[in-house]
C-alpha positions as CSV (number, residue, x, y, z in Angstrom):
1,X,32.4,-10.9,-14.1
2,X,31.1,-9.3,-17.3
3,X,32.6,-5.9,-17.1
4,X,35.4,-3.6,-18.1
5,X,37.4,-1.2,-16.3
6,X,35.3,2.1,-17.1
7,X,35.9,5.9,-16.3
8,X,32.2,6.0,-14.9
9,X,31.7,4.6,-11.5
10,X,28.9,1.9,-12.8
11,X,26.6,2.1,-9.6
12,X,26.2,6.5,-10.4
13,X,25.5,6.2,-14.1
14,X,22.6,3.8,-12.9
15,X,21.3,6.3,-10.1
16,X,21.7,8.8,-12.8
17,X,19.2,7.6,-15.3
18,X,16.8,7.9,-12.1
19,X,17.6,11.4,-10.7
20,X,16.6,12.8,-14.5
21,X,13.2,11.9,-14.0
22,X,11.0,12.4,-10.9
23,X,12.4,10.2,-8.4
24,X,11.9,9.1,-4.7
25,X,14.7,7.8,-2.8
26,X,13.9,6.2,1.0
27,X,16.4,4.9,3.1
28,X,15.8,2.0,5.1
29,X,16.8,-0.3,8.2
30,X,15.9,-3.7,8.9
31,X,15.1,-2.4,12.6
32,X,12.9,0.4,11.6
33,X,9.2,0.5,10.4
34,X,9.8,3.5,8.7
35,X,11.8,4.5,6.1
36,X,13.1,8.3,5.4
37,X,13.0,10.4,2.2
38,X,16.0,11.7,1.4
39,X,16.9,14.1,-2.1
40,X,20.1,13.5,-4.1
41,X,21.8,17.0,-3.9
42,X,25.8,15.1,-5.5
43,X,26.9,12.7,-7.7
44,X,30.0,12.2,-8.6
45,X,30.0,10.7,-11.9
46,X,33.7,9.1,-11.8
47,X,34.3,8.9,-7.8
48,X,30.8,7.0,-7.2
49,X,30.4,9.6,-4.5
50,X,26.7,10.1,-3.4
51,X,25.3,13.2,-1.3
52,X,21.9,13.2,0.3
53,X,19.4,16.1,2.2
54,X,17.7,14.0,4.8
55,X,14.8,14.7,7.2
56,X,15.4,12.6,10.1
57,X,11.4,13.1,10.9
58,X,12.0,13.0,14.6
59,X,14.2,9.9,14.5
60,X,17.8,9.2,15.3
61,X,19.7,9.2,12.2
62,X,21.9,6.3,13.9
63,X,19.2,4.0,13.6
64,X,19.5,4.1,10.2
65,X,23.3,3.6,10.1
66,X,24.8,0.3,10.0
67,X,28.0,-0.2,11.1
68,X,28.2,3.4,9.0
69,X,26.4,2.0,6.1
70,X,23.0,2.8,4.6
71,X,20.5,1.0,2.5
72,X,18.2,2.7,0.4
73,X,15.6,2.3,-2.6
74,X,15.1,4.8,-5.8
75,X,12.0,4.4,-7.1
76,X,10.8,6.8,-10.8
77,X,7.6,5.9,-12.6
78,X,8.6,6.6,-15.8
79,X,12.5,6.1,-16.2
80,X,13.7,6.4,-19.9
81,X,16.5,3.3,-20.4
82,X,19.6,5.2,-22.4
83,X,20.2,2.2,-24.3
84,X,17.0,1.1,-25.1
85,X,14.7,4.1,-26.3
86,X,11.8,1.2,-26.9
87,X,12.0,-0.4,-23.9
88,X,9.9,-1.0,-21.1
89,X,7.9,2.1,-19.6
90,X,6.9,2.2,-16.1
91,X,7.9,2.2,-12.2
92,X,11.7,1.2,-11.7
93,X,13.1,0.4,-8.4
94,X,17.0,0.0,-7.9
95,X,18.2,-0.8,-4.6
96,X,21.8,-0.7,-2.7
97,X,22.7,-2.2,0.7
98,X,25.7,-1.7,3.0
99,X,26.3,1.8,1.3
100,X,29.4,3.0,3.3
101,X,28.1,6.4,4.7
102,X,28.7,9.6,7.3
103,X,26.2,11.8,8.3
104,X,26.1,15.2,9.3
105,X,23.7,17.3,11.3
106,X,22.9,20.7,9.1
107,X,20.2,22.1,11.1
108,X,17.5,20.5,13.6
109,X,16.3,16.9,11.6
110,X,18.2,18.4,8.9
111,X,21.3,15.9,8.0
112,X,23.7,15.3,5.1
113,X,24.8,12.3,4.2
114,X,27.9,11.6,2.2
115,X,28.1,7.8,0.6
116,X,30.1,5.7,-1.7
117,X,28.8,3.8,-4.3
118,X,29.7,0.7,-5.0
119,X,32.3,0.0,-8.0
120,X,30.3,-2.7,-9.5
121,X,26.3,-2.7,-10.4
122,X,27.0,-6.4,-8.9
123,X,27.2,-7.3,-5.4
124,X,28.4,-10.0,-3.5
125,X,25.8,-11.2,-1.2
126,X,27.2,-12.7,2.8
127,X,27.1,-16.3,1.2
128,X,29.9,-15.3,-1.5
129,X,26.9,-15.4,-4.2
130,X,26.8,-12.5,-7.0
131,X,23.8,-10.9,-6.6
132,X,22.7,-9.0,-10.0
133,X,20.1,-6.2,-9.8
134,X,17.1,-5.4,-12.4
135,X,18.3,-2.0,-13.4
136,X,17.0,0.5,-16.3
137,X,14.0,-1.4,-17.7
138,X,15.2,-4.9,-16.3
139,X,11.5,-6.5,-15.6
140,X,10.6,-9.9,-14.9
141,X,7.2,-11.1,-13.5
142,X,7.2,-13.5,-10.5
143,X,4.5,-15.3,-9.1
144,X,4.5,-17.1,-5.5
145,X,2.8,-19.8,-4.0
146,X,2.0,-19.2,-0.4
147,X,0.0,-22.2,0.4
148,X,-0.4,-25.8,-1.7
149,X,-3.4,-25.3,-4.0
150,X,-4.1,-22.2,-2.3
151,X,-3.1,-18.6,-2.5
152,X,-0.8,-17.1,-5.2
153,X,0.2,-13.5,-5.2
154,X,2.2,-11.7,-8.3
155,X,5.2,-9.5,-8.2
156,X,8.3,-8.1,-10.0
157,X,11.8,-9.3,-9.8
158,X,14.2,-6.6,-8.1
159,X,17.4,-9.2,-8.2
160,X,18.7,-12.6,-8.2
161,X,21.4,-15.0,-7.7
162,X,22.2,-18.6,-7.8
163,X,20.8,-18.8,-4.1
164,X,18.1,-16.5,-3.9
165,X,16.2,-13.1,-5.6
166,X,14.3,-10.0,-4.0
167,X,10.6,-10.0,-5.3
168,X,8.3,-6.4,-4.4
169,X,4.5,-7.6,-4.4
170,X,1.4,-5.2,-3.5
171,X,1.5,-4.5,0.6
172,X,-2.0,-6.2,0.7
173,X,-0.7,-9.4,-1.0
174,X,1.8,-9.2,2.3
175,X,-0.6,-10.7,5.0
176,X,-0.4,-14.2,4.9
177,X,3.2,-13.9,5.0
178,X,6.0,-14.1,7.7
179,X,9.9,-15.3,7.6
180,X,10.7,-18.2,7.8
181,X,7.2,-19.1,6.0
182,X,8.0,-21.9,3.2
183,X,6.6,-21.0,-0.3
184,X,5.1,-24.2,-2.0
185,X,6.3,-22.8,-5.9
186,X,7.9,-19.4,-6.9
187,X,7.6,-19.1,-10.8
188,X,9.7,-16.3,-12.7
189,X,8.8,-15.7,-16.4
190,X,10.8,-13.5,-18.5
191,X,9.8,-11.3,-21.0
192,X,10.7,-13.7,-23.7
193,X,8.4,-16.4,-22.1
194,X,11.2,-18.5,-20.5
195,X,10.7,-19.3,-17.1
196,X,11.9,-21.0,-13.6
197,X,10.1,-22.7,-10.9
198,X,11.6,-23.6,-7.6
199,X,10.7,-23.8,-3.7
200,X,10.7,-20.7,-1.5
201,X,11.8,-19.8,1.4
202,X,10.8,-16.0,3.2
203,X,14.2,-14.7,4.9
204,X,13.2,-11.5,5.1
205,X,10.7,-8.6,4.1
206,X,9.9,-5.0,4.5
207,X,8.2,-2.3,3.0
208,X,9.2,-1.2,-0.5
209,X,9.3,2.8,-0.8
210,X,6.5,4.8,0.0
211,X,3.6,3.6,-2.3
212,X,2.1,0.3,-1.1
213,X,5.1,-1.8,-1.8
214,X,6.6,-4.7,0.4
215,X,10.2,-6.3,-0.6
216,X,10.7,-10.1,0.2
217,X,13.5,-11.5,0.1
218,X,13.5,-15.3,-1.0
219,X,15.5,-18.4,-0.8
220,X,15.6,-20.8,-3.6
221,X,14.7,-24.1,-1.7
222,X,15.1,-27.9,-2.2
223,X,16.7,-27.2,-5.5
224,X,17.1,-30.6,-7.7
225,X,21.1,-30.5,-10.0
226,X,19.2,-29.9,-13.2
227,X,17.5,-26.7,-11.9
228,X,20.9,-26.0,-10.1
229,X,22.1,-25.8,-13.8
230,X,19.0,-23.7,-15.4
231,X,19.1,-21.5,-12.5
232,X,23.0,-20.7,-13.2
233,X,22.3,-20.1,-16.9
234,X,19.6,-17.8,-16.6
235,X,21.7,-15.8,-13.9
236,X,24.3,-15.7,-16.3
237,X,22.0,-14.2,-18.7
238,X,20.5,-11.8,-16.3
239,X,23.9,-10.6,-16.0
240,X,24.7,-10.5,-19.5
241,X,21.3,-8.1,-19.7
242,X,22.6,-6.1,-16.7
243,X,26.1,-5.5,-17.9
244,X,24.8,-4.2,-21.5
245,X,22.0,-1.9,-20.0
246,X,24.5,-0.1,-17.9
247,X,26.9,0.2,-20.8
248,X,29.9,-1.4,-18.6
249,X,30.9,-4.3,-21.1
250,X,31.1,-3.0,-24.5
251,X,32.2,-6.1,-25.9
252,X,27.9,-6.9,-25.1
253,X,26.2,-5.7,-27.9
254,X,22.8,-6.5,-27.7
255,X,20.0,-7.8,-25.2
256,X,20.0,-11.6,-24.0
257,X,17.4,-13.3,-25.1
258,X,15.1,-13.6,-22.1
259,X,14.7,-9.4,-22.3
260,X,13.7,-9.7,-25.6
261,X,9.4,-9.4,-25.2
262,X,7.3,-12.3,-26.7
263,X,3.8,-11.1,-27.9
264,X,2.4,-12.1,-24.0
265,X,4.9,-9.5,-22.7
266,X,3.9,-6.8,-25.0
267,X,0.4,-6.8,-24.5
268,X,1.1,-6.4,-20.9
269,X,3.0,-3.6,-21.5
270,X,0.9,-1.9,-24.2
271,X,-2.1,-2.1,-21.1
272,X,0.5,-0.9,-18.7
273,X,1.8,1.9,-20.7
274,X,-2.0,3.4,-20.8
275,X,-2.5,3.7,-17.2
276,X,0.7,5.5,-17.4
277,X,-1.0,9.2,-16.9
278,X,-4.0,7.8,-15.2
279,X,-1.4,7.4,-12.4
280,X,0.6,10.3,-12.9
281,X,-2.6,12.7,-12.7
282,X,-3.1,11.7,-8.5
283,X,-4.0,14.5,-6.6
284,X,-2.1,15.5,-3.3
285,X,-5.3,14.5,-1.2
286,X,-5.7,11.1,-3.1
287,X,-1.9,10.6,-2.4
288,X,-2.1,11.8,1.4
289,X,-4.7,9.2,2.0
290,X,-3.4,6.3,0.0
291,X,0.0,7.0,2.1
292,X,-2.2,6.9,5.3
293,X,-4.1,3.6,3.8
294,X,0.1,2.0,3.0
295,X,1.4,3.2,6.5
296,X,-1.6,0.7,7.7
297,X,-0.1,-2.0,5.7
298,X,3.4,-1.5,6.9
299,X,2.6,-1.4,10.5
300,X,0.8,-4.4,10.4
301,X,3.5,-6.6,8.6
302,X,5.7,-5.2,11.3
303,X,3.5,-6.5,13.7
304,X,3.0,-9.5,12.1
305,X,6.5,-10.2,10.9
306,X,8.9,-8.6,13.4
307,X,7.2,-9.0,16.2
308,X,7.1,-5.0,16.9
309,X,4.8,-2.7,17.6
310,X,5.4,0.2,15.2
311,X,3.7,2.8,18.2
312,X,5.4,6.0,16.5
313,X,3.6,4.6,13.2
314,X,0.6,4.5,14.2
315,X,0.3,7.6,16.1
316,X,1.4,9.7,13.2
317,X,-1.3,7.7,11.2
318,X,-4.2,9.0,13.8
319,X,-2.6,12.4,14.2
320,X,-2.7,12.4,9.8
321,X,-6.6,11.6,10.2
322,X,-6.8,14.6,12.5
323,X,-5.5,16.8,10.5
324,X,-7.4,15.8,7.6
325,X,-10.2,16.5,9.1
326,X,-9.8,19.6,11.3
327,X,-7.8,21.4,8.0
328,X,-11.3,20.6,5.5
329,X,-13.4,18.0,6.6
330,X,-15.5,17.9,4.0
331,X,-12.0,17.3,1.7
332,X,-11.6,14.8,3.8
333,X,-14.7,13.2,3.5
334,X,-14.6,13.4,-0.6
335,X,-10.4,11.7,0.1
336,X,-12.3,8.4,1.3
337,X,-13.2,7.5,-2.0
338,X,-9.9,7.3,-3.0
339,X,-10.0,4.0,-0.9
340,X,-12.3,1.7,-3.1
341,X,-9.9,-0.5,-4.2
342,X,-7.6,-0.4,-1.2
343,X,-8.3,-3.7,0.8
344,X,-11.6,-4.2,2.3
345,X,-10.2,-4.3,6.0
346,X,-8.2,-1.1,5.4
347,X,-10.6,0.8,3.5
348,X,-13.2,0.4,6.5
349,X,-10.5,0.9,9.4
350,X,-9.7,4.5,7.7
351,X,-13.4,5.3,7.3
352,X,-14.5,4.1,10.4
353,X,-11.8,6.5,12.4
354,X,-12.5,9.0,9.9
355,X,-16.1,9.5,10.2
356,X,-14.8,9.2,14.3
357,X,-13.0,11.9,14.6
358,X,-15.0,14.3,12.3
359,X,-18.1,13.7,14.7
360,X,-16.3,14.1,17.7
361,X,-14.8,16.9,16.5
362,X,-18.4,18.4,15.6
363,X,-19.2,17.1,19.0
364,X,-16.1,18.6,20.9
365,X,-13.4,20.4,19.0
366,X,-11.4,20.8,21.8
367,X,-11.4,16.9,23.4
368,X,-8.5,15.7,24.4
369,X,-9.2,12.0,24.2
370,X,-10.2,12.1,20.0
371,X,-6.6,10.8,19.2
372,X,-6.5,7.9,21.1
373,X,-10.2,7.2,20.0
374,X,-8.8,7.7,16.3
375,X,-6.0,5.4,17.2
376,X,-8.3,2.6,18.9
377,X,-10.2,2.8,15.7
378,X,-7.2,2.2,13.2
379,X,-6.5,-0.5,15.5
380,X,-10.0,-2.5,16.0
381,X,-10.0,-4.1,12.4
382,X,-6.1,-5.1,12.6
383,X,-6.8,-8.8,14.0
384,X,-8.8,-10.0,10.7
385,X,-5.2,-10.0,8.7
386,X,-3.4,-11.1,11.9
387,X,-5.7,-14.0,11.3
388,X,-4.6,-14.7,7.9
389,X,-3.0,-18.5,7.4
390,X,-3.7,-21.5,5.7
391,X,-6.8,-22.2,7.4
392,X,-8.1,-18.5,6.7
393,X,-6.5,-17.8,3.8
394,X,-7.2,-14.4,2.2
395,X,-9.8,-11.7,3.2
396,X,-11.0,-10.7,-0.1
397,X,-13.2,-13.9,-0.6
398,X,-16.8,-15.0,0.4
399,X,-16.2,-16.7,3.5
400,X,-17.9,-19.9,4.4
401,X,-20.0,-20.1,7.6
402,X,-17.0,-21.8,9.9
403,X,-14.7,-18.8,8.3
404,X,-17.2,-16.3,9.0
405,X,-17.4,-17.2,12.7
406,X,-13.5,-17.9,13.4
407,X,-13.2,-14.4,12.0
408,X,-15.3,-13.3,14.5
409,X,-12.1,-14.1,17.1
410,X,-10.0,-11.2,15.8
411,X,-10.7,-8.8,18.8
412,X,-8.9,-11.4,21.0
413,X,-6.3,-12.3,18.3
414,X,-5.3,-8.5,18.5
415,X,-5.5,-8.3,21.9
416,X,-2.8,-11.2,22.6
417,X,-0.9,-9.7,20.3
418,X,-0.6,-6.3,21.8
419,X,0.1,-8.2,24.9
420,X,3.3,-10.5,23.7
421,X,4.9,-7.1,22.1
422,X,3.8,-5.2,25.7
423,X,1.9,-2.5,24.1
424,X,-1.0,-1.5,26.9
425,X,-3.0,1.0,25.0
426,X,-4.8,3.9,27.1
427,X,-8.3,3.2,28.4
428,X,-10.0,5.3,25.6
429,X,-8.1,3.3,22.9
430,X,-8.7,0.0,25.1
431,X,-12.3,0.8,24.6
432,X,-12.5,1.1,21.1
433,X,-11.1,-1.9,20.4
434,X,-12.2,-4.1,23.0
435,X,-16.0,-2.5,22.2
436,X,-16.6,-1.4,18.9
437,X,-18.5,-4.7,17.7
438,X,-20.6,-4.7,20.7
439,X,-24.6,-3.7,20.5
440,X,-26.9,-2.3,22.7
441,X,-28.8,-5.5,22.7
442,X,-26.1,-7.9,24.2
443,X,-26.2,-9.4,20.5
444,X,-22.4,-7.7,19.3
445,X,-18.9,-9.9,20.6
446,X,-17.1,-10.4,22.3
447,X,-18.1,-10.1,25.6
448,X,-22.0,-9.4,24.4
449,X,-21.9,-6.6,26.6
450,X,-25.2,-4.2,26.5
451,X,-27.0,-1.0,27.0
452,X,-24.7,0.8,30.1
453,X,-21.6,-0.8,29.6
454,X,-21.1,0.7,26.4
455,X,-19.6,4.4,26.3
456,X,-21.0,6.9,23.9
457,X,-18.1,6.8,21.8
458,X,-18.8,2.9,21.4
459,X,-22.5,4.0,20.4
460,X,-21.2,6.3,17.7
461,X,-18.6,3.7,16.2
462,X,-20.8,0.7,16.3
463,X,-23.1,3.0,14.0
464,X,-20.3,4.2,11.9
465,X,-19.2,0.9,11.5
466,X,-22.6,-0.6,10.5
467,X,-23.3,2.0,8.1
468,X,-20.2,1.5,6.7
469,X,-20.4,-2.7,5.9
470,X,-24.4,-2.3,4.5
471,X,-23.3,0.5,2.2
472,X,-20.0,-1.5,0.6
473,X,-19.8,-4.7,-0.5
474,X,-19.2,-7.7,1.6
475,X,-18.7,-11.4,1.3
476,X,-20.5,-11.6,-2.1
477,X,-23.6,-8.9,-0.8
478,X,-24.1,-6.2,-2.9
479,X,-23.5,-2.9,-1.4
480,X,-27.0,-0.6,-0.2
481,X,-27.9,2.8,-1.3
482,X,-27.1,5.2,2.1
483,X,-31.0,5.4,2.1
484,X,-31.5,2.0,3.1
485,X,-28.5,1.5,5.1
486,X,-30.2,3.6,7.2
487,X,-33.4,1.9,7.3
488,X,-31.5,-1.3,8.1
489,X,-29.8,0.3,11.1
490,X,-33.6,2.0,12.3
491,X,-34.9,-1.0,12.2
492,X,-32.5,-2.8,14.6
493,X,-34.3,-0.9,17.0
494,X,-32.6,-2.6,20.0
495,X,-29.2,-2.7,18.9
496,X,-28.0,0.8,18.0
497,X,-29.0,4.5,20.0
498,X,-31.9,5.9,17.7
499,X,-30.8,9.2,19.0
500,X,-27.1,8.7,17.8
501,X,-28.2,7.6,14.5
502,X,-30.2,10.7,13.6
503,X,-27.4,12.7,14.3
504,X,-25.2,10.8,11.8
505,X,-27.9,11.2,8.9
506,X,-27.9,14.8,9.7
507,X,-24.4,14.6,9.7
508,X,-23.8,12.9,6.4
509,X,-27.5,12.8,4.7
510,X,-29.2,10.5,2.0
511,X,-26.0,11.4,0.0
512,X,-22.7,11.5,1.2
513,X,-19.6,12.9,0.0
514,X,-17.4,10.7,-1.2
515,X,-20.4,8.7,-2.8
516,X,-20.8,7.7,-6.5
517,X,-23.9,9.4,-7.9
518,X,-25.3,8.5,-11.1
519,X,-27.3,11.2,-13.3
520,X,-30.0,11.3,-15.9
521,X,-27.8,12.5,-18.7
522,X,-25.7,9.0,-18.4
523,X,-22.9,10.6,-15.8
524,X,-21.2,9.1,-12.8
525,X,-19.8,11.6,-10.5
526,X,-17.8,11.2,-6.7
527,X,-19.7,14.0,-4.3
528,X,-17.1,16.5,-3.3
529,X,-20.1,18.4,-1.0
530,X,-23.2,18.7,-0.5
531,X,-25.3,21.8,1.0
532,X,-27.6,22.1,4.4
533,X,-30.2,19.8,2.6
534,X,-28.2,16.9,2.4
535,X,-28.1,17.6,-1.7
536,X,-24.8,17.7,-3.6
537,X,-23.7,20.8,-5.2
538,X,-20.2,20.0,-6.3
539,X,-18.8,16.9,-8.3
540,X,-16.3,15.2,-9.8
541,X,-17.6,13.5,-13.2
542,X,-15.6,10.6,-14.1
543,X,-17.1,8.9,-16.3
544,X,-20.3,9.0,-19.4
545,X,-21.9,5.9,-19.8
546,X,-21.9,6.7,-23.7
547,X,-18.1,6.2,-23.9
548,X,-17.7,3.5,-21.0
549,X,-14.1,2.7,-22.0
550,X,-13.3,6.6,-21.5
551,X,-12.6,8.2,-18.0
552,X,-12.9,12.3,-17.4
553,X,-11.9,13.8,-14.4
554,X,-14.3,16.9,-14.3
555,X,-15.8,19.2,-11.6
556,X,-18.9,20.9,-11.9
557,X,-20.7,23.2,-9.8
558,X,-24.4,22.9,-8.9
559,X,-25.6,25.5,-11.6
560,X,-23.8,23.4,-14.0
561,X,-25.5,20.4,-13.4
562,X,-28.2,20.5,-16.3
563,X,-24.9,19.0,-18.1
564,X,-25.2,16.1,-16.5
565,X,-29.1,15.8,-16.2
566,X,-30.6,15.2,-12.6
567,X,-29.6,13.4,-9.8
568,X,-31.0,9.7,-9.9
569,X,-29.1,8.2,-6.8
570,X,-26.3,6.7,-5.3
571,X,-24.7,3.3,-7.2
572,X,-22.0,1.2,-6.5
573,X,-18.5,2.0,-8.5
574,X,-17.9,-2.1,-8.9
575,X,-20.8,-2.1,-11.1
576,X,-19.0,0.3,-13.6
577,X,-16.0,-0.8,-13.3
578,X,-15.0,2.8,-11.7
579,X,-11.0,2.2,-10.0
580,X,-8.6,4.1,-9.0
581,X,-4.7,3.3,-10.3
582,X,-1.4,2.4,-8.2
583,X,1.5,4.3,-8.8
């Protein structure tokens, strides 16, 4: 090992560097598809003793203790590395596993948990490997192979030993995946432009914090003697790096090599370091909804992956739409643009069950059946990324025609799946997602069912949902103004209820918050509302066409809107490259 007896337990001067900056710590169980925030409120500096605040969040704190041990992941965006004052900027993650631990119960879901860090930054893994973590700055970029010639995803390395390494990748980049699922190349480069490439294998994931994260934890497959040998260097090296950062070798007096940042490397991090603020600046709506948009995304891999059906996950995701809506709907309504660049299948199940519930709620504020209709409607879309292999192998691409019409199997793809985890959802939520591609006309799937066998909550979604695909873009089709979306829709005379869809244009109008409107003066601006005409009358102007590389985040009033010229219409944001940042 390359460390020294020091006075500093090792593992605390780490998770110190983290607590000084804004932090979130979640701790985690393999058996749970939800992980708990928890505050550091002790540290003991020499004893390695750690002291949570937990909010158990209506579940048993046991579930999350291990044969009375805890695992949990810190996450800060922008840590400061003591040793290294120009080093790496950005989000850091250090995990632990099999933290000895004891709980205590303060007060009702209130519990204290008292842990002990380990004495060493380095673990020994089950297999008698040294696992070393990426700590203070440590980055490396990995990318994986999930099918030969076919998809590859991107991700940072969170550790690594001679056997194996942990690898955090966006939660969308998560669908095609499953143990056990063989990886055809994983590549990791170094800052220094040295790399390795080996077979995968998937022997576990979960999610990754709380911000759209999933962890996978790889084995290094089918490796040949000579990589045996580069492999075992480079973890050498990776330890070298680790012991120096953390200050627990001072005979180590500088980086290793591979940390030092070839000119590749510091582009990268030069473009990462300006979206720094962009990040920081998110608004409490724009996180709520991007949490609702990752809890998605984590209940599916469970589904997927663990062959569980996350039912406490998912409820608290259709109660969160509810109480979007019924605390400011139209804040709600402006919070769905917040979704553009979330997946397209995740972007559309949160609109869909948004627009839902705010029109049954307009409808009937006091229905008791709106959360299991929300809940049916979070639900409908969640076979297209079940269907997700080799054969489909990403839903962000134009499909082909033969794609395009296996897709169209996802209703009973998530149907068989609710059945082999026996999940029977109520007849409310049965109907949404059993119904909510059918059509008046016998022409929707996939039982073609028509005019009286569809309920009048089916009527509403199957508009929502239209409305929704003609006004965003879909397999290589632009998206259409709201305007003609709605001509579209009228003119499928037989297919939708004429009556239902004047009461959505009413409802929403020719433009609809949480639309990008474009103005005479060269400004793009989301719609925050819009007044009893339909017309907006309070913005958000992101961006002046003047200065295109240059984003503002200003709100005007209506009688402020001579700044910005008049209103010339509704555009898509892809065209101006309008996005929203990941923390």
């Amino acid at each position: 090992m390359l460390y020294s007896p020091q006075s500093k337990n090792p593992s605390a001067k780490v998770l110190q560097t983290f607590i000084k900056n804004e932090y979130e710590l979640c701790i985690y169980s393999k058996d749970m598809p939800c992980s708990l925030e928890a505050e550091v409120v002790g540290l003991g500096m020499e004893s390695g003793q750690l002291v949570l605040n937990v909010e158990s969040q209506g579940q048993a704190i046991d579930d999350y203790l291990n044969e009375e041990c805890i695992n949990f992941d810190i996450e800060a965006l922008h840590p400061v590395d003591a040793n290294d004052k120009k080093g790496a900027r950005g989000r850091d993650v250090y995990s632990i596993s099999n933290v000895p631990a004891v709980a205590t119960k303060l007060d009702a879901g209130l519990y204290q948990i008292e842990c002990q860090l380990p004495a060493s930054v380095f673990l020994v893994e089950q297999r008698g490997m040294v696992r070393i973590p990426f700590i203070l700055g440590m980055r490396a970029r990995v990318s994986i192979e999930i099918y030969i010639n076919g998809l590859v995803v991107s991700g940072f390395l969170r550790n690594i030993s001679v056997g194996g390494c942990l690898v955090d990748i966006d939660i969308e980049d998560s669908i095609a995946l499953t143990v056990g699922h063989g990886l055809p190349g994983v590549t990791i480069e170094f800052p220094n432009g040295s790399y390795f490439r080996s077979k995968g294998l998937i022997r576990h994931m979960r999610p990754f914090g709380h911000h759209g994260y999933a962890a996978l934890g790889i084995q290094f497959d089918e490796v040949e003697p000579q990589q045996a040998e580069e492999l075992f260097h480079l973890v050498s090296e990776v330890e070298r790096e680790a012991a120096y950062r953390s200050g627990i070798n001072d005979k180590i007096v500088s980086h290793s090599y591979l940390f030092l940042p070839g000119t590749k490397e510091k582009t990268i991090l030069r473009r990462e370091e300006q979206h720094l603020d962009k990040r920081k600046r998110q608004s409490p709506i724009q996180r709520g909804v991007l949490e609702l948009a990752h809890q998605l995304q984590y209940a599916l891999m469970y589904i997927k992956s663990r062959q569980h059906f996350p039912e406490k996950t998912l409820y608290d995701c259709a109660e969160t739409v509810l109480y979007f809506v019924r605390q400011d709907r139209k804040i709600a309504l402006y919070a769905l643009s917040f979704l553009h660049n979330e997946p397209d299948w995740v972007r559309h199940t949160i609109r869909v069950a948004v627009q839902t519930a705010d029109m049954l709620l307009l409808r009937d504020a006091y229905s008791t059946s709106i959360r299991e209709v929300v809940l049916g409607a979070l639900l409908h879309t969640m076979g297209k990324p079940l269907m997700v292999s080799e054969e489909l192998p990403s839903l962000k691409e134009s499909m082909n025609a033969r794609q395009k019409l296996l897709l169209k199997q996802h209703v009973g793809v998530l149907t068989d799946k609710l059945s082999a985890l026996k999940w029977q959802p109520s007849e409310s939520c049965k109907d949404v997602i059993m119904n909510a591609n059918e059509r008046l006309d016998g022409t929707g799937y996939p039982r073609g069912l028509e005019g009286e066998q569809l309920s009048e909550v089916v009527k509403l979604i199957s508009i929502i949902k239209e409305v929704d695909k003609l006004t965003h873009a879909r397999n290589g089709i632009q998206p259409r103004t709201p305007l003609d979306a709605y001509r579209i829709v009228n003119e499928q005379h037989c297919s939708h209820d004429k009556a239902t869809l004047v009461e959505y244009i009413q409802c929403y109008g020719l433009y609809p918050i949480g639309s990008l409107a474009k103005f005479s003066g060269g400004f793009l601006a989301w719609i925050m509302d819009i007044d009893n005409k339909g017309m907006p009358v309070k913005v958000d102007v992101v961006k002046n066409l003047a200065f295109s590389d240059t984003n503002i985040d200003t709100i005007l009033e209506a009688n402020d809107f001579d700044q910005i010229g008049r209103l010339e219409g509704i555009v898509n944001p892809d065209s101006y490259g309008i996005k929203f940042a990941k923390i």
